[in-house]
N, C-alpha and C positions, 0 to 999 in steps of 0.2 A: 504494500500500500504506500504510495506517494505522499511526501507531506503535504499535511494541509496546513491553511493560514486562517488562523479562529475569526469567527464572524462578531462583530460589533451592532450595535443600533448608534443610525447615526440619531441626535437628537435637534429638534428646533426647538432652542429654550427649553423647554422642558416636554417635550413630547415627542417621542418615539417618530422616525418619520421614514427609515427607512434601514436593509441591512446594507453593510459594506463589510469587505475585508481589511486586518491591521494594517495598517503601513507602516514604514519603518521606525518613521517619529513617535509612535504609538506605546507606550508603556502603560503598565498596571502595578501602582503602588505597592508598598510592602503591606503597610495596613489591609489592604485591600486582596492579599494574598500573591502577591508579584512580584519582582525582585525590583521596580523601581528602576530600570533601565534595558535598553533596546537592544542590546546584544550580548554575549557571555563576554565579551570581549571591556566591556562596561562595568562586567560587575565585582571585579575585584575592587575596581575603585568606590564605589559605592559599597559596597562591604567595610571596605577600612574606615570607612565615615565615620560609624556607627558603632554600637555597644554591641558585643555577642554576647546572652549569657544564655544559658542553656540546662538541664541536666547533664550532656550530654555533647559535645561537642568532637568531630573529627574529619579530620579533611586533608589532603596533602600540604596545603598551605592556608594557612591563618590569618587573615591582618584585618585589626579592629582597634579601634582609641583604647577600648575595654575589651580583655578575655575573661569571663566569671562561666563557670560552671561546676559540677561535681567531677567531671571527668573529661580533663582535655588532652586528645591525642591528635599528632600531625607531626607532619615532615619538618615544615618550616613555622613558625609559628612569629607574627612580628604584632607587637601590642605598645601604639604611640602613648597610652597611659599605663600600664600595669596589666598582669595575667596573675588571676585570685583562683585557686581550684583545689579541692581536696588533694587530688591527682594531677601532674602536668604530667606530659611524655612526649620527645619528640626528638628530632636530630639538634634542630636548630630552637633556642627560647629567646629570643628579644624583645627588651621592653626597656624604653624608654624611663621608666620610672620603678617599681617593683614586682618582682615574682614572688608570689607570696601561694605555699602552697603545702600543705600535708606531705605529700609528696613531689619533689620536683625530679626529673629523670633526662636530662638531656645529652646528647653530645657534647655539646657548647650550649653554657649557660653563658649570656649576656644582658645584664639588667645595670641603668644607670644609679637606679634607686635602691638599690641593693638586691639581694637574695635571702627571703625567710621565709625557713621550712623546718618542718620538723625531720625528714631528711632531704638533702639536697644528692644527688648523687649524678656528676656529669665527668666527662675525660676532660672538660675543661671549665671552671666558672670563672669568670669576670666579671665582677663588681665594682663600681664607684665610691660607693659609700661603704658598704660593708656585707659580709657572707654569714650570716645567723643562721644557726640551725642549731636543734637536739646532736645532729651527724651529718658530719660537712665530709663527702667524699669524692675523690678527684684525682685524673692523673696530675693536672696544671691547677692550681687556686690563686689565682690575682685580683687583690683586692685591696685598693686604696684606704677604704675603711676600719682594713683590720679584718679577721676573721673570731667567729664566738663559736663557740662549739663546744656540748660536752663531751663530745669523740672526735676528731677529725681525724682522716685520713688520705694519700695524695703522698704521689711522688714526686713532685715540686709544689713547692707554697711559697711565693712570694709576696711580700709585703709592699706597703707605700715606698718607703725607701729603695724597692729590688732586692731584700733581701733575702736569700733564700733560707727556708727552714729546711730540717736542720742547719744551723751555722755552719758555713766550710772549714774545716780544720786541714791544718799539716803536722805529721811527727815525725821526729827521727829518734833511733838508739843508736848509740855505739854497741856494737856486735865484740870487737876488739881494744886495747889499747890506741892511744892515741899516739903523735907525735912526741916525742919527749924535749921540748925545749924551749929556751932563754927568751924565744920574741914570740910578740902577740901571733893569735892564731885563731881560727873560725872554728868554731863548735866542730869537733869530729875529724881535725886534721890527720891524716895519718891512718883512719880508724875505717873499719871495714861498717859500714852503715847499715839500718834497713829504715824505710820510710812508709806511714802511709797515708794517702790525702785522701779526703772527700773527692772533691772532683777535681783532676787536673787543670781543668781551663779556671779555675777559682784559686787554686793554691799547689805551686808543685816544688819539689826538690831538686836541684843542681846539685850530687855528688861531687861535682870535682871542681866547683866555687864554694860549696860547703855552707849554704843558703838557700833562704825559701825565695822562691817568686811569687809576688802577687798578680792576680790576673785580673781582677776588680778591682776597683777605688774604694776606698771604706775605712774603717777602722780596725782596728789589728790589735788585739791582746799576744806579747810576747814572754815565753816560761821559758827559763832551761833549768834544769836540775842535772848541778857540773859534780861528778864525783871527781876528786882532783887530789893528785899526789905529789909532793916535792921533796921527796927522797926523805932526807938527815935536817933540810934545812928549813928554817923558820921562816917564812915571807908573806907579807902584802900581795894577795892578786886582786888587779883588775880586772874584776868582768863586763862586759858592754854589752848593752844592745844597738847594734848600727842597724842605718836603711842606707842602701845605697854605698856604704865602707863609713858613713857620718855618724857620731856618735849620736845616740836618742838618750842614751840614759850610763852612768856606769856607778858599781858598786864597789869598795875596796875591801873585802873579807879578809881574816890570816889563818894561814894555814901552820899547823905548828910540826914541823917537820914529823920525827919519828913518831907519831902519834897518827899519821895517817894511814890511810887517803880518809877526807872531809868530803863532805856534800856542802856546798857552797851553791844557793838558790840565786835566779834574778826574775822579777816579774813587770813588764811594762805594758803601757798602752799608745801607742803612737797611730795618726792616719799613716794612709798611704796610696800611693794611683796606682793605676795598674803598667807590670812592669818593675815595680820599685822591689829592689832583693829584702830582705832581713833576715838577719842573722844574731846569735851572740860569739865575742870573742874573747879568752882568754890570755891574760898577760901579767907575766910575772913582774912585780911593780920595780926590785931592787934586783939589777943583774949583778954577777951572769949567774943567777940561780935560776936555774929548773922547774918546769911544771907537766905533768902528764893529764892528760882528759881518760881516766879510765871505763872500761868496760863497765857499762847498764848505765852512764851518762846518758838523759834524753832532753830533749828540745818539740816544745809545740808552739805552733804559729794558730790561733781562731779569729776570725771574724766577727768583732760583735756587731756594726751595725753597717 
């Protein structure tokens, strides 16, 4: 059967005067049970006008000022004010101001006005303001606001700043003895090392400069804990923390000859860009006396913000 084109009364003023068929300019309101425009090709835009709420709401693609329902499912889903729902589900959730929902389940969450739910669970959410939930879960969570959560979980969270959770760390041990001698020297000269970082491109180890690299700009908490031996002899060492071979901080501890080896601590906090090495170095203060970096000596570099 061939389409057909629905039949009308045309009217004069208000009386029936004759039939005709639609023409294209012809619509039949939504009140009126119609979608309020002349082609399908019309009617997404006229959709996103408007408020959806529904029990029940699903469709490959979404877009309304307002998404309210019990249960909203879709491919893409874009809401120029907010999507309210027991249930959200979909690849894509964007809203301009917040998803607020029992459930939210996306691929990529993107809400300017944050995200609150009592679980949130997307491989990526993005928030402006902040990510609230009972259980915020994610592979990627970046959120300007901050994240609340009595559980969260996610293999990268980053914060306002960029920073990532957990904090990036670097550590080294000394495996062997160190260097045994008279001038200053970088944590573990000499010394057969092992290291391990969070993630390389955030914090990595140079074995044969004897220093961290930084890969971010931020700030940097530096530990070493120097097990340290100076034979027979009594002396002053300086320990330092340098960025770049520049002193940031130093301490002058004594070691009391035969009574060793001492553990001699240093702890700082200095910025730094990315690129910029840190280290600590040990130096015997009154030569030509001696100092060794012994075995189980370790050094951490973390990120605090």
């Amino acid at each position: 059967m061939a389409s057909a084109i629905p039949l009308k009364f045309e009217f004069d003023n208000t009386t029936p005067s004759s039939l005709a068929e639609f023409t294209a300019a012809n619509t039949v309101s939504v009140i009126n049970g119609g979608t309020g425009v002349s082609s399908l090709e019309l009617l997404g835009a006229s959709l996103s006008s408007i408020d959806l709420s529904s029990t029940w709401v699903s469709a490959t693609n979404i877009t309304a000022t307002n998404v309210s329902a019990t249960s909203v499912s879709s491919t893409y889903i874009y809401a120029e004010s907010g999507v309210s729902s027991t249930t959200v589900s979909g690849s894509y959730l964007i809203a301009a101001n917040e998803v607020s929902a029992t459930t939210a389940s996306a691929t990529h969450i993107l809400a300017e006005g944050g995200v609150s739910s009592t679980t949130a669970s997307s491989t990526y959410v993005i928030a402006a303001i902040a990510a609230s939930a009972l259980l915020v879960s994610a592979t990627d969570i970046l959120s300007e606001g901050g994240v609340s959560a009595n559980a969260l979980s996610a293999t990268t969270i980053t914060g306002a700043d960029s920073m990532p959770l957990p904090a990036p760390f670097g550590y080294v041990q000394t495996d062997t003895d160190g260097t045994d001698s008279t001038n200053e020297q970088n944590f573990g000269l000499g010394a057969t090392t092992t290291n391990i970082v969070s993630n390389s491109d955030d914090i990595s180890w140079d074995d044969s400069a004897k220093n961290f690299i930084v890969g971010v700009a931020g700030t940097y908490e530096v530990f070493a804990n120097n097990v340290l031996d100076t034979g027979t002899q009594s002396d002053l060492i300086d320990i330092t923390i340098l960025k770049n071979g520049s002193d940031v901080m130093s301490i002058s501890p004594r070691c009391f000859g035969n009574h060793g080896p001492f553990t001699r601590t240093i702890l700082g906090v200095t910025t730094a860009a990315a690129a910029d090495t840190l280290t600590v170095s040990i130096d015997p203060q009154t030569g030509p006396k001696t100092v060794t970096l012994k075995t189980g000596s370790s050094m951490t570099v973390k990120r605090l913000k």
